[in-house]
KOLLOTOR-890311 format. One line per field, with one value per residue: residue number from 1; x, y, z of N, C-alpha, C in turn. Coordinates in steps of 0.02 Angstrom, whole numbers, plus 32768, in hexadecimal, padded with zeros to 4 digits. Layout:
seq <- NUM/...
n_xx <- X/...
n_yy <- Y/...
n_zz <- Z/...
ca_xx <- X/...
ca_yy <- Y/...
ca_zz <- Z/...
c_xx <- X/...
c_yy <- Y/...
c_zz <- Z/...
# end
This chain:
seq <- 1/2/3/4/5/6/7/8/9/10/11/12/13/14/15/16/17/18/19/20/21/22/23/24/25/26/27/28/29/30/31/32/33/34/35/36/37/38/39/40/41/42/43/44/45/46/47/48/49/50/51/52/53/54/55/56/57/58/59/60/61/62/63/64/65/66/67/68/69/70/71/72/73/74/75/76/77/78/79/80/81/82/83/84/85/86/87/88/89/90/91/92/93/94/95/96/97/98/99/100/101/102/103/104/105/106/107/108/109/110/111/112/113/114/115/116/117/118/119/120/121/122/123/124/125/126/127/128/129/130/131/132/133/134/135/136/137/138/139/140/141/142/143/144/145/146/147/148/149/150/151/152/153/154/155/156/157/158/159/160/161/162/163/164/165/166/167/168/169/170/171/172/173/174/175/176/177/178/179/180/181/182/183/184/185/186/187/188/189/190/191/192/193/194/195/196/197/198/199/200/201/202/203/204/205/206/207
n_xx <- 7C67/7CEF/7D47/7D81/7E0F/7E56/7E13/7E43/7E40/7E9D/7EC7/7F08/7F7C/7F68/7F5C/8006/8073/80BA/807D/8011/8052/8094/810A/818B/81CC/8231/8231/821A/8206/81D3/815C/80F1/8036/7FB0/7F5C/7EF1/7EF8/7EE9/7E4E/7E28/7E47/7DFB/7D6E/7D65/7D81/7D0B/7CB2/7CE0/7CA2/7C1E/7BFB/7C13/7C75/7CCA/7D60/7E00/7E67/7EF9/7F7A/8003/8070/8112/813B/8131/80B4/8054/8046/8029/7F8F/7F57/7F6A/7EDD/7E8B/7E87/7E60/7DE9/7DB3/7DDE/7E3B/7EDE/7F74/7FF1/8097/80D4/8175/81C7/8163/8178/818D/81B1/825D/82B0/832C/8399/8334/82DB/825E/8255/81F2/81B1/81D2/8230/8284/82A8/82F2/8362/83A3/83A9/83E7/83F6/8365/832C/836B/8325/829B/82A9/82B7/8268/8264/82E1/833D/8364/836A/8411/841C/83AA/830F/82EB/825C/8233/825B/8226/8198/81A3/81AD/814E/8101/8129/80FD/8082/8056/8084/8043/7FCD/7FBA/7FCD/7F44/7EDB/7E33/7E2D/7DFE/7E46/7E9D/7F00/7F67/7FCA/802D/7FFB/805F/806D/7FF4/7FCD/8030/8010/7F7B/7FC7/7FDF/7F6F/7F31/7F73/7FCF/8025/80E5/80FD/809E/8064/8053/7FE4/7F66/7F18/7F16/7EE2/7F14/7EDE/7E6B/7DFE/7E22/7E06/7E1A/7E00/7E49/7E6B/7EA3/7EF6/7EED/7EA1/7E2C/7E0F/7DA4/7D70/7DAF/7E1A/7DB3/7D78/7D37/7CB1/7C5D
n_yy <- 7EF8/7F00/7E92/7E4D/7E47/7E28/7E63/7ECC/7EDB/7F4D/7F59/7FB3/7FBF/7F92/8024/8050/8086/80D6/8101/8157/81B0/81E9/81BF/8198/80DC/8063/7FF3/7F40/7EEA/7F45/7FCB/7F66/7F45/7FAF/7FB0/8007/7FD1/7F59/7F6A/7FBC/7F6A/7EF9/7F40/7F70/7EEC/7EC8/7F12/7ED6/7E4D/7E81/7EBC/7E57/7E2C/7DC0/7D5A/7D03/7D06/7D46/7DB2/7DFF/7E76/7E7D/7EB3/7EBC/7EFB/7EDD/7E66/7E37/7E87/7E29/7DB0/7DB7/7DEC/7D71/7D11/7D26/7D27/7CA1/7C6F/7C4F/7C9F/7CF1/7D38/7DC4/7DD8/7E4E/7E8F/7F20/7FC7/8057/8077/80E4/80EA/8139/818C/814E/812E/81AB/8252/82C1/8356/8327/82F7/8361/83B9/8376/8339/83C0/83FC/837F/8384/8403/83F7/8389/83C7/840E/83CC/8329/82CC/8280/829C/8258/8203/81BD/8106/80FF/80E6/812C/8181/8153/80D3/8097/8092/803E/7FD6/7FAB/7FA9/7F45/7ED6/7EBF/7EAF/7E33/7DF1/7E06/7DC0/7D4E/7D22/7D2D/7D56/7D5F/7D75/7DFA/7E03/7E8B/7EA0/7F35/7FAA/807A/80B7/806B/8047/80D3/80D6/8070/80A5/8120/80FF/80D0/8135/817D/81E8/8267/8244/825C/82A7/8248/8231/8297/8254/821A/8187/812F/80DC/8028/803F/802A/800E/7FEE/7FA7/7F8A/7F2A/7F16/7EDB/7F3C/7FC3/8003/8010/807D/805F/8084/80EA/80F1/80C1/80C9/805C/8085/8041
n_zz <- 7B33/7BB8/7BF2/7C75/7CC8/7D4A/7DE6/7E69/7F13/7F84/802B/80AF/811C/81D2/825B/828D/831F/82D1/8259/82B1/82E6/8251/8229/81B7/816F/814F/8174/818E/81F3/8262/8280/82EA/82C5/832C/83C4/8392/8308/82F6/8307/82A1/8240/8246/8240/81B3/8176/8199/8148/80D7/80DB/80E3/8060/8018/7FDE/7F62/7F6E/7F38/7F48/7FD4/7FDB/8011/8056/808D/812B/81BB/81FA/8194/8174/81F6/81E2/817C/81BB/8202/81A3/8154/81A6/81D5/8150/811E/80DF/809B/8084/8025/803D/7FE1/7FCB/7F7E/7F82/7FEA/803B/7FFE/800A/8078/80BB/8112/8142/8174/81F9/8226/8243/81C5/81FE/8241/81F2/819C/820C/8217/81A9/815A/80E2/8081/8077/8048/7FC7/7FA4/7FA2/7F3F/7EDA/7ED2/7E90/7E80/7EDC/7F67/7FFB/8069/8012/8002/7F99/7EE6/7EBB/7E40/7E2A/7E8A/7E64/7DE8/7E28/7E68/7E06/7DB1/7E0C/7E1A/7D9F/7D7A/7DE2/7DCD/7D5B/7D8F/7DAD/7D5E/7D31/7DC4/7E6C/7EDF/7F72/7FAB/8027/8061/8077/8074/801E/7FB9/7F8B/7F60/7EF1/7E9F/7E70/7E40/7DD7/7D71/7D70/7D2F/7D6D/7D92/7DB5/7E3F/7E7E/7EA9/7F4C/7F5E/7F60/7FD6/804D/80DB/815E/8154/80FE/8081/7FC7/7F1B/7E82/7DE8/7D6C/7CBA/7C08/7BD3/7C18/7CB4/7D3E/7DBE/7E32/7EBD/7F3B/7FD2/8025/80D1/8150/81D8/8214
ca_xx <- 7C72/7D18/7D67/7DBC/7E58/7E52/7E01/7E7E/7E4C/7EDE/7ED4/7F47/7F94/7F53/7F8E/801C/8095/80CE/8050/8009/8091/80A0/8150/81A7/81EF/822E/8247/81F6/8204/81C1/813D/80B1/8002/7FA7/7F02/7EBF/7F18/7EA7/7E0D/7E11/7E4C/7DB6/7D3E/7D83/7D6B/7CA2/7CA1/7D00/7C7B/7BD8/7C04/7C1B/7CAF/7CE5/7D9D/7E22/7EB4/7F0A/7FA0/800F/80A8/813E/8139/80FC/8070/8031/8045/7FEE/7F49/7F53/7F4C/7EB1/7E50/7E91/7E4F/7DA3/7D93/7DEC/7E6B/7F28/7F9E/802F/80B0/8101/81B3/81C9/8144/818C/818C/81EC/829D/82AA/8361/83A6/82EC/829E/825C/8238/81BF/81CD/81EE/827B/82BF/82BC/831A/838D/83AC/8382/8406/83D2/8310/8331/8383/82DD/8265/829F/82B9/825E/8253/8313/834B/8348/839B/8430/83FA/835E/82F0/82C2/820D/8207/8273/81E9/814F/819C/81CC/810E/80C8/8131/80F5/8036/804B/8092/8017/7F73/7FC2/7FC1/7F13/7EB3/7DFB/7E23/7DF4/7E65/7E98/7F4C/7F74/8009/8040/7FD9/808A/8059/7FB6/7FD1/8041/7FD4/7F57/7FC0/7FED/7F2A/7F08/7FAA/7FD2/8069/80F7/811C/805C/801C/8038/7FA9/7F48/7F01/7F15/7EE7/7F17/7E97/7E35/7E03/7E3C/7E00/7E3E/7E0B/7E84/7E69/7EDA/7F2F/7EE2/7E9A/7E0B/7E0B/7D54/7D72/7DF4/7E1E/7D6F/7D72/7CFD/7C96/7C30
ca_yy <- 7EF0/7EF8/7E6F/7E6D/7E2C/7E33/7E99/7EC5/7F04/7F5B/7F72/7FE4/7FA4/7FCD/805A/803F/80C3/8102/812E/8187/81EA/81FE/81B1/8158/80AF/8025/7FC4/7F0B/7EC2/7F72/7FAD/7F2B/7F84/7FBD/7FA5/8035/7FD1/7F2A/7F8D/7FDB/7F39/7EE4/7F69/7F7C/7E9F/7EB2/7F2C/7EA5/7E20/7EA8/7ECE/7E0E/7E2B/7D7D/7D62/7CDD/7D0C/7D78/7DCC/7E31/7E8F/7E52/7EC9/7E9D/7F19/7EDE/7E1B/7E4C/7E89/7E0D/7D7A/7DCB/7DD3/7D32/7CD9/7D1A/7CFB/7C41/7C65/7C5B/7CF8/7CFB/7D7A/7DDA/7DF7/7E78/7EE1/7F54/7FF6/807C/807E/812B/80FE/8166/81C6/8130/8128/81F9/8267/82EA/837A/830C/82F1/83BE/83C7/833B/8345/83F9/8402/837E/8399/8432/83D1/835E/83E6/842A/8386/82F4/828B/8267/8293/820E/81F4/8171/80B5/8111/80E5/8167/8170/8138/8093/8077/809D/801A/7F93/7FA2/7F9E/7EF9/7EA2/7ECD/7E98/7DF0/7DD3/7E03/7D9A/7D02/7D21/7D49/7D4B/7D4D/7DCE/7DE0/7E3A/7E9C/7ED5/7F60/8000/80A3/80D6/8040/805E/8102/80B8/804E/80E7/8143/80C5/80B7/8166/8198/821F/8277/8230/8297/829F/8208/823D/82B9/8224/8207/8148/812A/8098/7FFF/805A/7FFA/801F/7FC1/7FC9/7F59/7F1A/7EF5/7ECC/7F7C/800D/7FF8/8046/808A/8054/80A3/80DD/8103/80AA/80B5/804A/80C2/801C
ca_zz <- 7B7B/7BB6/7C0B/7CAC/7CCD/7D8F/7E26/7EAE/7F4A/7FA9/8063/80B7/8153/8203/8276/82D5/8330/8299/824B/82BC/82D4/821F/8227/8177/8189/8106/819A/818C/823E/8297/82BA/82E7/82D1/8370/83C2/834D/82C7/8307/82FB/825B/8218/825C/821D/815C/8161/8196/8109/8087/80D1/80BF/8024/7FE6/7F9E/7F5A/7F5E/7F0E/7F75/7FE6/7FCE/805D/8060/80CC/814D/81FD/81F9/8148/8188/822A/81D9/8149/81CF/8217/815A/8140/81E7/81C9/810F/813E/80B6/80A4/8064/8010/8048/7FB7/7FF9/7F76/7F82/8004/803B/7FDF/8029/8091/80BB/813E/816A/81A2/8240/8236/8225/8190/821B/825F/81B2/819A/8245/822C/8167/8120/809D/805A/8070/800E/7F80/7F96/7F64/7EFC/7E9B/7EF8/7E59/7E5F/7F12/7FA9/804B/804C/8029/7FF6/7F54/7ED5/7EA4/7DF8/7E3D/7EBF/7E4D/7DB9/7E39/7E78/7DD2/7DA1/7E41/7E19/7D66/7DAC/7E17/7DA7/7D19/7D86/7DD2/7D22/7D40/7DF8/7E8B/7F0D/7FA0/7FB7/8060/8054/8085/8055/7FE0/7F7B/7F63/7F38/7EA2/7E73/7E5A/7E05/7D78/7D65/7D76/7CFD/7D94/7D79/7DE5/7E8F/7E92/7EBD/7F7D/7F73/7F65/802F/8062/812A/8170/8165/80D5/8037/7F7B/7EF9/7E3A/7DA9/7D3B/7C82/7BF5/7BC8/7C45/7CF7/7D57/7DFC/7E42/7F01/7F5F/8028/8054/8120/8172/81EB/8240
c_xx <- 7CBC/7D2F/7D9F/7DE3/7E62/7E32/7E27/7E5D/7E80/7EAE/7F08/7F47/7F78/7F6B/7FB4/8032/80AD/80B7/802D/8024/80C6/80F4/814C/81C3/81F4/8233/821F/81DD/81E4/819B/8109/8068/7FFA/7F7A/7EE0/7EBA/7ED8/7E74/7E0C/7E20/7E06/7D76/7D39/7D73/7D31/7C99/7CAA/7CB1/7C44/7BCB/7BF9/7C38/7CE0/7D4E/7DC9/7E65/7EC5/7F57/7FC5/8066/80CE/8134/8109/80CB/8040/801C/800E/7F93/7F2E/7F40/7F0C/7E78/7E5A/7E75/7E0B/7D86/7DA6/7DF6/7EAF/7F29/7FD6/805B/80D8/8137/81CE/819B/8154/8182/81AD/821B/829C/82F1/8370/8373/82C4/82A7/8244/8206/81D8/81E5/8236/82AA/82D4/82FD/834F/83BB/839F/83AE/83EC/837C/8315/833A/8336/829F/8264/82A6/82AA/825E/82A0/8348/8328/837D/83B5/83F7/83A4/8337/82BF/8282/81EE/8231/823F/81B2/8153/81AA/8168/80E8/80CC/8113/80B8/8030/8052/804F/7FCD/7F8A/7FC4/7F89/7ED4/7E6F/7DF3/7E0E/7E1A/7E72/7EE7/7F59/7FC0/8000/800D/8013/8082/800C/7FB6/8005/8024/7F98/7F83/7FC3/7FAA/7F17/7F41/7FBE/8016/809E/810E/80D8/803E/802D/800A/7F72/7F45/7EF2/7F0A/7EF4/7EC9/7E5C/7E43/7E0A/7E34/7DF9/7E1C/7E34/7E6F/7EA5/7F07/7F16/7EB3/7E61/7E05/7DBF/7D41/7DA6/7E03/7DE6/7D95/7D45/7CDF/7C76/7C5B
c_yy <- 7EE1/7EC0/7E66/7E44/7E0A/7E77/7E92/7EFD/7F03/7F7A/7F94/7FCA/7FC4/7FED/8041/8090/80EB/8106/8155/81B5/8201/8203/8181/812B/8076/7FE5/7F7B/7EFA/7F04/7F8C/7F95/7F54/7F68/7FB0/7FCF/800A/7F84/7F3A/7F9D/7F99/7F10/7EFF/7F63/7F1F/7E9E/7EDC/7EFC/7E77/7E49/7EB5/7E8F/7E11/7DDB/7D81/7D0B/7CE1/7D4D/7D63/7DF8/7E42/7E7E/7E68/7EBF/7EC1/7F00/7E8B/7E19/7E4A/7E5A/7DCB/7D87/7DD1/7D8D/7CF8/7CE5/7CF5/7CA9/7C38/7C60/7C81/7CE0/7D41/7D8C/7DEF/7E37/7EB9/7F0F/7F86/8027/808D/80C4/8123/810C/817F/818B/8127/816F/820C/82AB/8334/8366/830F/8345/83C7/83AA/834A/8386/83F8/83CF/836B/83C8/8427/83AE/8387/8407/8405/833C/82C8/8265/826D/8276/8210/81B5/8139/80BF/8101/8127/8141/815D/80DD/8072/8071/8059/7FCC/7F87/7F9A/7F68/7ED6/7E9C/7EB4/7E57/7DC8/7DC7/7DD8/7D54/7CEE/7D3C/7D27/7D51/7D90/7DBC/7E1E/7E3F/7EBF/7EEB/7FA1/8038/80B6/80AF/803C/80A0/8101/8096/806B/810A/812C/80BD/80F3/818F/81E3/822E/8268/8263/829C/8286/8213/8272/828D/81F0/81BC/8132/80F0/807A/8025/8023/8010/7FCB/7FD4/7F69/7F50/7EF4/7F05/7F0F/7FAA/7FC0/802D/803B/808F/807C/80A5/810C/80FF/80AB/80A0/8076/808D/801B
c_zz <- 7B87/7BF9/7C3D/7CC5/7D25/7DA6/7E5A/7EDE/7F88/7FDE/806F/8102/81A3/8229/828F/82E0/8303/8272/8265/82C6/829F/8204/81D3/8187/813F/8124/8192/81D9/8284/8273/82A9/82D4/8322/8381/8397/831B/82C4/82FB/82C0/823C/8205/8230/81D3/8150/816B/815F/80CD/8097/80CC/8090/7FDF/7FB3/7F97/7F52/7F72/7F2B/7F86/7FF5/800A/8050/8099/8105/8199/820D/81BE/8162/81B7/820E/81A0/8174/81E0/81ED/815D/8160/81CD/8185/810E/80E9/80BC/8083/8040/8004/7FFB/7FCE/7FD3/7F62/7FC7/8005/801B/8018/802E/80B8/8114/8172/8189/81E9/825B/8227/81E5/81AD/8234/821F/819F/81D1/8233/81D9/8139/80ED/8071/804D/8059/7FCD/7F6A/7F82/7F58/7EB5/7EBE/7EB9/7E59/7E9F/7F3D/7FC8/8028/806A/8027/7FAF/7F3C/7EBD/7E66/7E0D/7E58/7E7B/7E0C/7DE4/7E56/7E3E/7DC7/7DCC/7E35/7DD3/7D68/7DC6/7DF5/7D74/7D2D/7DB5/7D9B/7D42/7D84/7E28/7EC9/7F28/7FAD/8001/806B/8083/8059/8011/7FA9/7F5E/7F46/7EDF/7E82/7E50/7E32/7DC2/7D69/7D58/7D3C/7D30/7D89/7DBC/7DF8/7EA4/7EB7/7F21/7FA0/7F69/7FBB/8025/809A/812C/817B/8141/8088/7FF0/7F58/7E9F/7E11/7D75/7CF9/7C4D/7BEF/7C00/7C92/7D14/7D97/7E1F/7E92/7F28/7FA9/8062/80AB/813E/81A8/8224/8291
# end
């Protein structure tokens, strides 16, 4: 029987304006979620409590959308959080705040450079994707190493759950964003000592 280290279930933050309009942002302090973003939050927490999923602490990314839906688990379960200040979004530099047609319009030279080599081109003040994917692994190794035996809840960004999947799923990096994340959907990964299994991932409550 193998022995598990931790259970992390990752939330993904709820809608605001930019996500629905499928905008990038590394921004912290913008934007808030929305009434959608209230609702699905809501929904995805009667799923955690139908489910009777026990949990040991919650976890939340800095960002005032991640904070937002993290007080909102946190009030019902009648727990405290602790923000991670560096789990963050991947730095998009320059492009944040656009959508990926705007960045075409705005940037094509180098959005041409970008794919034809996204593993190593980035907008200025931008992070490449093996920077992001090892600064998300350290923070998750961190965190399960001082929560052994424990189950806990991460509320982040979908780009971090999708790293977190691929280091579990060994996906080849540039990949891991064909891996669908909606806002306010649940992902949940077990963690034991050397490998990791991915138990469900982009649950959307439906109630």
């Amino acid at each position: 029987m193998f022995k598990r280290k931790c259970k992390v279930t990752f939330i993904s933050h709820g809608s605001t304006v930019y996500s629905e309009e499928n905008r990038i942002t590394d921004r912290q302090d913008y934007p808030q979620i929305n009434d959608t973003g209230y609702i699905e939050i809501n929904k995805i927490l009667e799923f955690i409590k139908n489910r009777g999923l026990k949990t040991d602490k919650i976890y939340t990314s800095p960002a005032l959308c991640c904070v937002q839906s993290a007080e909102i688990i946190s009030q019902e379960l009648k727990m405290d959080f602790d923000v991670l200040p560096e789990l963050y979004n991947r730095k998009c530099g320059i492009w944040s705040g656009l959508t990926f047609e705007e960045i075409e319009q705005k940037y094509p030279d180098l959005m041409e450079k970008y794919h034809k080599n996204p593993l190593t081109v980035y907008p200025e003040n931008g992070e490449i994707l093996e920077s992001f994917n090892n600064r998300v692994k350290d923070i998750l190794e961190n965190i399960i190493n001082e929560n052994i035996g424990g189950r806990i809840i991460v509320v982040t960004h979908p780009s971090i759950i999708q790293s977190a999947i691929k280091s579990t799923l060994n996906i080849a990096e540039g990949n891991q964003y064909k891996v669908y994340i909606r806002t306010a959907s649940a992902t949940q990964i077990s963690y034991f000592e050397n490998w990791s299994s991915l138990v469900y991932s982009n649950y959307k409550s439906l109630i």
